[in-house]
N, C-alpha and C positions, 0 to 999 in steps of 0.2 A: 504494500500500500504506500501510492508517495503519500509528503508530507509539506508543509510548507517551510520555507526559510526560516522562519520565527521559530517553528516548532524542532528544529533542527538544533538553534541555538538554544531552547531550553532542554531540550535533551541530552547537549553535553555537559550542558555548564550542571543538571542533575548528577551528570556522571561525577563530575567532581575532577576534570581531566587538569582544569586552571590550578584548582587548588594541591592537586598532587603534585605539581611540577615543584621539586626541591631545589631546582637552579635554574639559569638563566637559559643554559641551553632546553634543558626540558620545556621549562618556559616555553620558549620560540618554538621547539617543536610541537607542541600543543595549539597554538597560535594556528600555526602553517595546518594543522588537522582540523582544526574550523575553520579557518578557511575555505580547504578543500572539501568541506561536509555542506557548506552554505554553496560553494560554486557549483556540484553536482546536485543538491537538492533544487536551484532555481533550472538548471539545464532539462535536470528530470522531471520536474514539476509542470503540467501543462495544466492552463487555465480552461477549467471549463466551459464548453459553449455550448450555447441554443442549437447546435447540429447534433450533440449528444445529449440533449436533454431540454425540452422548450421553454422548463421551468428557469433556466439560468439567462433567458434571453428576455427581450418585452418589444414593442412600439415604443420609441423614442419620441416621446410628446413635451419634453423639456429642451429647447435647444440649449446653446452655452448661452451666458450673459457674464456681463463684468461682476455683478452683484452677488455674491458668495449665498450660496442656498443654505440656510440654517435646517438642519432635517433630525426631527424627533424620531424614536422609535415608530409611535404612533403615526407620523407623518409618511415615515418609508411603507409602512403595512400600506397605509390606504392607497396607497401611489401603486403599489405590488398590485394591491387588488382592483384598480384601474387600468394598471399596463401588461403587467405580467403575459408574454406568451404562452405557456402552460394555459394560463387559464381562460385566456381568451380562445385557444383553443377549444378547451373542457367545455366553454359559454356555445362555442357553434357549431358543436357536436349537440347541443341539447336544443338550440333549436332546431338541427336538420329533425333530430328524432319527436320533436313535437311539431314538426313538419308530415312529419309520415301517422301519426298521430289523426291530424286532419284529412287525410286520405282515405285513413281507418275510414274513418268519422263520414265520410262521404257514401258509402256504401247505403251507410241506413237511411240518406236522404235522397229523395226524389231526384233524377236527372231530366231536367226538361230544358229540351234544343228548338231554338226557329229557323227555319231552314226552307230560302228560298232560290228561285231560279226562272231565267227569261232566257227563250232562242228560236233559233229559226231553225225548222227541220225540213227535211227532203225526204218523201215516204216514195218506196218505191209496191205498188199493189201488189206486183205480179209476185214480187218477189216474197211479201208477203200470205199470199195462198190465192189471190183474187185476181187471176190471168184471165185472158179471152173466155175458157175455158167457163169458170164457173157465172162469167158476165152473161152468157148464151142461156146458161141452164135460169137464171133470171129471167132472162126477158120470156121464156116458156112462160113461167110461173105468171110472169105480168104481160100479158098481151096487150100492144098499144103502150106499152113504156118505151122509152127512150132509155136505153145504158149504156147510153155511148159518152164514155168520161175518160180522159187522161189518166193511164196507168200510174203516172209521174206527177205525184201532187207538192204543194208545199202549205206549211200552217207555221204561224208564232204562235208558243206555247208561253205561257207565265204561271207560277204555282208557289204557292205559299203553303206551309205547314208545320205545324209546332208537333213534337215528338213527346213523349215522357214516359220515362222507364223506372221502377224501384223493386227494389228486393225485398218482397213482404214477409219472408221468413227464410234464413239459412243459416244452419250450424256453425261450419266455417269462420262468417262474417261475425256471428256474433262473440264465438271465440277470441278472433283476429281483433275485436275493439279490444276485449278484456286485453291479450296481451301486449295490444299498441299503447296504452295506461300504465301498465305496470311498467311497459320499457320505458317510458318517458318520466314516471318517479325514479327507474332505476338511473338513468340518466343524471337525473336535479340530484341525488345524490351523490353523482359521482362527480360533477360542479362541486358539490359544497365540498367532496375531499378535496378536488384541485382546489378551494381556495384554503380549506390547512394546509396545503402544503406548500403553497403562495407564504403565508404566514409564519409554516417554520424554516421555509429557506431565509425572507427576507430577515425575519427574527436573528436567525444562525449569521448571518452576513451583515448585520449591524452589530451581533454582540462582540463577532469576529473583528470585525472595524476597530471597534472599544478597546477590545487586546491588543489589539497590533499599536494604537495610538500609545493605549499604557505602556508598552516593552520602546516608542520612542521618547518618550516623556521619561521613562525608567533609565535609557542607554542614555541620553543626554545631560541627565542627573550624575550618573555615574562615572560619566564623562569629564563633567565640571568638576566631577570632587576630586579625579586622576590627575587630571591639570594640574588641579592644584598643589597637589602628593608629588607629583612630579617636577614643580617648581620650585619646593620648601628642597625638594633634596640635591637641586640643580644648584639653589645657591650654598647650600653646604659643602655641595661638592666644592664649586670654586673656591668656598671659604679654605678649603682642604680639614673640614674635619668629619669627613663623609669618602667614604670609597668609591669607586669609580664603579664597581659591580652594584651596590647600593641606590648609585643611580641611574643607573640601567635599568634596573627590573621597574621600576614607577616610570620610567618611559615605555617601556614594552607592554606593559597595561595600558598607560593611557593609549598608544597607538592599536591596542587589541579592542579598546573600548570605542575605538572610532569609528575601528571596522564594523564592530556592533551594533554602532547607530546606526550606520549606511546602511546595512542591510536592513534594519530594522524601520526604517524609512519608508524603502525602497519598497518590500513587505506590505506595510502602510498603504501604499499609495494602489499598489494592486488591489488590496480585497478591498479600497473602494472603488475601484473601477467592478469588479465582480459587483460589488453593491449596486452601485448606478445602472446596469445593464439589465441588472433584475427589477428596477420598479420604473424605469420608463426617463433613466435622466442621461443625458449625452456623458459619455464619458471624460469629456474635457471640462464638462462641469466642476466649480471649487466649491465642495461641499463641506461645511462647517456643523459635526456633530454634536445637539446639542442636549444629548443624553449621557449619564454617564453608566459607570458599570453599576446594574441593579443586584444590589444582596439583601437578602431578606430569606430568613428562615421557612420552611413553606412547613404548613399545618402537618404534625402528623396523620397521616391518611391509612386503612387498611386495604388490604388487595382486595378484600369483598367489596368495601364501599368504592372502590375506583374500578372496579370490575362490571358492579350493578350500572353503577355513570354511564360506564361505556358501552353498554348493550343498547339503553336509551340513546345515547348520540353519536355512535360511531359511523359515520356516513358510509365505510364501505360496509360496515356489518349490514345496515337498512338497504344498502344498491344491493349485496345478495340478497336478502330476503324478497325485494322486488324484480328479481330475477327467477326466484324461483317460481313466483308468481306469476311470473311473463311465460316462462315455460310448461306450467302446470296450463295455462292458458294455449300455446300452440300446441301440446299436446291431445288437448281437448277438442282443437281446429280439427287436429289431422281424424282426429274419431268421430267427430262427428259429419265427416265429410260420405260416409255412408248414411245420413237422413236424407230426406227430401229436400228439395230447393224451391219456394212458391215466389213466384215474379208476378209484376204485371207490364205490359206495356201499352202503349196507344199514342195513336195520333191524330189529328185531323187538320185537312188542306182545304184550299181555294186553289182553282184553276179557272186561267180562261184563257181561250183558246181562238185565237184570229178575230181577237177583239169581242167574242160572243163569251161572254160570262155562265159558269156554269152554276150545279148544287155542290155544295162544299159535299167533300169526303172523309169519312173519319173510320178507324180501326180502335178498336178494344180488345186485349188478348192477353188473358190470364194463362200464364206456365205453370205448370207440374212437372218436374226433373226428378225421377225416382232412380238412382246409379244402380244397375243391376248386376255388373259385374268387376270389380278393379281390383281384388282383393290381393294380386301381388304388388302394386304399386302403395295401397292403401295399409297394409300391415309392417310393408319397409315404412313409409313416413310414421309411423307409429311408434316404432321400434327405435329408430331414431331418436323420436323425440323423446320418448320414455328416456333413451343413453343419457341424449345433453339433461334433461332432468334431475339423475340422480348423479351427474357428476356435480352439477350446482350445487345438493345438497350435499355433495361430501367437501366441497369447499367451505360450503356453510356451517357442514358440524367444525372439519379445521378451523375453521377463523374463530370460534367461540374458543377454544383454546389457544389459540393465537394470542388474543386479546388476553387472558388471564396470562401468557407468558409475557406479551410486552409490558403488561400492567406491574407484575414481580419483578421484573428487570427493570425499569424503570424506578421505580421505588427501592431497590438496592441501590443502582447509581447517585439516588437522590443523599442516601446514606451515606454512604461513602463520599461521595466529593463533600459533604457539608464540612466531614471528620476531617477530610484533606483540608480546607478551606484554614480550620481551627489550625489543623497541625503547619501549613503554611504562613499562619500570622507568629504563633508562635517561633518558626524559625527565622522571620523577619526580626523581632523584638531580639532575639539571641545573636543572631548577626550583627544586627548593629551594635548591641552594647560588645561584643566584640570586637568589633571596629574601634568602636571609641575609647576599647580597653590600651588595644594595640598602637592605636595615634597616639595616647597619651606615653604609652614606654616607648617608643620612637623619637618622641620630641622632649623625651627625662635623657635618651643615650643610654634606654638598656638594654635595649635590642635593634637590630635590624630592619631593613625598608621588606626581606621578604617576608616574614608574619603580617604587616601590615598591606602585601599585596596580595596575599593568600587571604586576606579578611575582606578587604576590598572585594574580591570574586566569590567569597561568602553570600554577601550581601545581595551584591548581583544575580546571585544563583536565587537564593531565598525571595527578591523582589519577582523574579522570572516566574518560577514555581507557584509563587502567590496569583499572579496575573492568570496565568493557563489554569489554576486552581478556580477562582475566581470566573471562571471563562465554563469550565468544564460545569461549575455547578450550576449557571444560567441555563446551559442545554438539557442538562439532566432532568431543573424543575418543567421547561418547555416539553422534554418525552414526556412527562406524566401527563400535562392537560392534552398530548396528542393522543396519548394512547385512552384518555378517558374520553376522546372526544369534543373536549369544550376548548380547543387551544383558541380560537376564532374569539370567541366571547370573551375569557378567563388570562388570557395571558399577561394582562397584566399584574392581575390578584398571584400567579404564580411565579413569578417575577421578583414580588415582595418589594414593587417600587414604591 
């Protein structure tokens, strides 16, 4: 799994590599192995895009402006759930299928067409059955008639007529509404998932922001204090009551701390641009975060009660359940496609015909379709449908324990990072006075600049830890209200802002 640059740098500085180094050369060799762990993590690290996943993309409805966009948590969700690709996708995907919906829906309503037409025709008699032949046996019949007419006639014809058709009764059709209903809840359900997951990408990608911002705000802290370490011992040196390896190693830091920043920057600047992409703002936008990291204890919760939550609102638990609905529905289509079918149709016209006006004309005709024989085609669509059925419900019985496993899992992680969170402040509070144990025998002349750079990268490590600690427990409280269901509503109550 890659990992980001930031996460790379609190990886080692975990490991403890700065602080082992017992001389200068180790030192510098340690140095040169971050280095090289930060140059191969940003090489191997490729930024996600909307071509592997739609959620990480949107419409760009923000251009740039000189004016620095101030952007809340709150302000990024709503802008996600505006622009977001994923979801505007999920949004026209639910109306195609409350498109097909109305289709359904057409079945059971009347079709009625008007339908007219004008032309000039050319009748040939003969060819029609009415040659010399039977004109003769005529004029028998009618002695003292005249039948002597043009085999080759012409007439304008013009005719008007309204049509109208409906399906007074069909198993099928009635079927086919039910499951066109079910599929278009199953649908609005699976919307409301893409917009959780609108809400914990952007969520993830502004907390992520937060941390990258605190580990440059941290390198730069860190930075100004190495300076400084580096300076007190620059002039000792010249003073000559300081050794030359003495001041080495508080320049080897502070030049290791600088490296830190840059990358840490650099880091920065990426996961907002990842941010900006996902809620609809130009990338060259300068956006000013104006939330900071939220901690807050989150209520102790039991897996029943976060379990019972998420039956009630889990949107993909409810799009299966309206799947299987949909199916128990075309299921039904294909069986009941052995009843009868009752139709009606009719129409009635006006003709007139070389300008001489007729009697309108009309039809009425009631259908009866009784299928008398399909039965290998009609027991395959059965059989079928029954399969997708009862695959649905084994998805369905799965995902009820799904839920109860993301719901324990979650609720462990929520556990754990809080303990991390404590054991990280803790290690801050012990760093520093560390530090300031070591500054003070530094500048009494009882020890050395290396204890004091090896506490220096204490500090550093323990602020790093704190941050990604810090970082990890935000995500943690966000899987509980995903996996209960209410991240959409609740995220900020879980949040603990």
């Amino acid at each position: 799994m890659q990992v980001s640059g930031r996460e790379q740098v609190c990886r080692l500085r975990r490991r403890g590599e700065v602080r082992q180094c017992g001389n200068l050369a180790r030192l510098t060799a340690c140095l040169a192995l971050a280095g090289a762990a930060l140059a191969t993590a940003r090489a191997q690290s490729a930024n996600p895009s909307s071509a592997q996943n739609p959620f990480y993309g949107s419409v760009t409805v923000r251009q740039v402006t000189d004016e620095p966009l101030r952007l809340s948590l709150d302000d990024a969700i709503q802008m996600g759930l505006r622009n977001n690709l994923g979801l505007k996708e999920a949004e026209n995907a639910e109306r195609a299928i409350h498109a097909e919906q109305l289709e359904a829906l057409q079945q059971f309503l009347p079709t009625i067409r008007l339908t007219g037409d004008s032309g000039y025709y050319q009748h040939n008699l003969a060819a029609l059955g009415f040659g010399p032949g039977v004109v003769a046996n005529f004029a028998k019949v009618f002695p003292g008639k005249n039948f002597n007419f043009p085999l080759i006639t012409h007439d304008t014809l013009t005719e008007g007529t309204l049509h109208y058709d409906q399906i007074l009764f069909s198993g099928p059709v009635i079927a086919g509404w039910k499951a066109a209903g079910a599929a278009t809840r199953a649908q609005h359900f699976s919307t409301n998932t893409a917009r959780g997951d609108v809400v914990q990408d952007v969520a993830d990608a502004y907390l992520h922001c937060i941390a990258a911002q605190s580990e440059v705000n941290n390198a730069r802290a860190q930075e100004k204090a190495d300076m400084v370490e580096w300076t007190h011992a620059h002039e000792a040196h010249e003073a000559g009551i300081m050794a030359n390896l003495d001041e080495l190693r508080p320049r080897v830091q502070y030049q290791a701390q600088v490296q830190a920043r840059i990358a840490a920057e650099n880091e920065a600047q990426k996961e907002l641009i990842l941010l900006k992409r996902e809620i609809g703002v130009d990338p060259g936008q300068n956006v000013i975060l104006t939330d900071k990291a939220p901690y807050g204890y989150l209520a102790t919760q039991t897996p029943e009660d976060v379990r019972a939550l998420a039956y009630r609102n889990r949107n993909d638990y409810r799009n299966l359940q309206n799947q299987v609905v949909e199916l128990k529905a075309v299921h039904s289509a294909y069986r009941s496609q052995r009843w009868p079918t009752l139709s009606f149709s009719g129409n009635y016209g006006v003709m007139d015909i070389g300008g001489i006006g007729s009697h309108g004309t009309f039809a009425a005709i009631g259908t009866l379709s009784v299928p008398i024989f399909r039965e290998g085609r009609l027991r395959g669509d059965i059989d079928a449908s029954q399969a997708q059925l009862e695959a649905v419900e084994a998805q369905l019985a799965d995902l009820r324990v799904k839920i109860d496993q993301q719901v324990r899992t979650a609720l462990l992680d929520v556990d754990a990072s809080r303990k991390l969170v404590d054991v990280a402040r803790s290690n801050v509070e012990l760093a520093s006075r560390e530090l300031s144990d070591e500054t003070e025998r530094v500048e009494a002349g009882v020890d050395n600049t290396l204890p004091l750079v090896e506490a220096q990268a204490s500090v550093a490590a323990a602020q790093s830890y704190l941050i990604e600690s810090l970082y990890q427990y935000g995500l943690s409280k966000l899987a509980v209200a995903r996996a209960a269901g209410v991240l959409e509503t609740q995220y900020r109550d879980y949040l603990g802002r």
